[in-house]
C-alpha positions in Angstrom: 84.9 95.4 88.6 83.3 96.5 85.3 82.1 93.5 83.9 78.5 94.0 82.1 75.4 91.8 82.3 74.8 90.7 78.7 71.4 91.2 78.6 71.0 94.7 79.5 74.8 96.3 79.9 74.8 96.6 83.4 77.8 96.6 85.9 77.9 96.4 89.7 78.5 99.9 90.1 75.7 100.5 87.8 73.4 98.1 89.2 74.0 99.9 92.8 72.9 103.0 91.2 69.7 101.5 89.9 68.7 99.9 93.1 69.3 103.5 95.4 67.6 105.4 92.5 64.4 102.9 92.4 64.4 101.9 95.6 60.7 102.0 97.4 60.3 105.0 100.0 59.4 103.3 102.9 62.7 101.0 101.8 65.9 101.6 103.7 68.6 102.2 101.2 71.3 103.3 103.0 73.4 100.2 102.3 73.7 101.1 98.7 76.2 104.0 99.4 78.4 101.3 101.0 78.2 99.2 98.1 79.2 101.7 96.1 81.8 103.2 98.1 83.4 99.6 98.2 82.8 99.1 94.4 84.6 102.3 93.4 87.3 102.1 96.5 87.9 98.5 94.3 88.4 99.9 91.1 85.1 100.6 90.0 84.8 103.0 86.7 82.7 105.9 87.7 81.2 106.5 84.3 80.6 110.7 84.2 79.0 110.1 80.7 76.3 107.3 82.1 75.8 109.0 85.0 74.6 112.6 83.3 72.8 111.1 80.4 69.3 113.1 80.0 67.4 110.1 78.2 68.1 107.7 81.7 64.4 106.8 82.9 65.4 107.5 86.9 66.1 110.4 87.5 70.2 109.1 88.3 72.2 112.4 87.6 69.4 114.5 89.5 69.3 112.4 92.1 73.2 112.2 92.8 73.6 115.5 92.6 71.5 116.4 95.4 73.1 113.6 97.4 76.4 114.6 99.2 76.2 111.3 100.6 76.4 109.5 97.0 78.9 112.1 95.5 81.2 110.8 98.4 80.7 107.1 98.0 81.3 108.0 93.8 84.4 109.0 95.6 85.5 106.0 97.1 84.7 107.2 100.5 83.0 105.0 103.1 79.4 106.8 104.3 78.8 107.5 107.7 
């Protein structure tokens, strides 16, 4: 579940995150709390570190953090 892209790091999990923070507004993006809630409820490693990093370009940690529906998927638990 962790494997990394070798050309820039990435895992799924991580990938996910990307795609929900980056997505375009008019995009619907509520499939990416499924993904993640499956990639996590798989055995998914919920970096803490990655996800509070300052230095990210999006906006992850801020963005997470104001999303009870993403904290819950982080959790494993399926969105509704």
């Amino acid at each position: 579940m962790d494997i990394e892209d070798k050309r820039f790091g990435g895992t799924p999990l991580g990938w996910a995150l990307y795609g929900w923070c980056d997505h375009p507004l008019e995009a619907h993006h509520g499939g990416y709390y499924e993904v993640v809630a499956r990639l996590v409820a798989a055995g998914a490693t919920v970096e803490r570190e990655w996800l509070a990093d300052p230095d990210r370009e999006l906006p992850i940690p801020q963005k997470v953090r104001a999303d009870r529906r993403m904290l819950a998927a982080l959790r494993g638990e399926m969105p509704r």
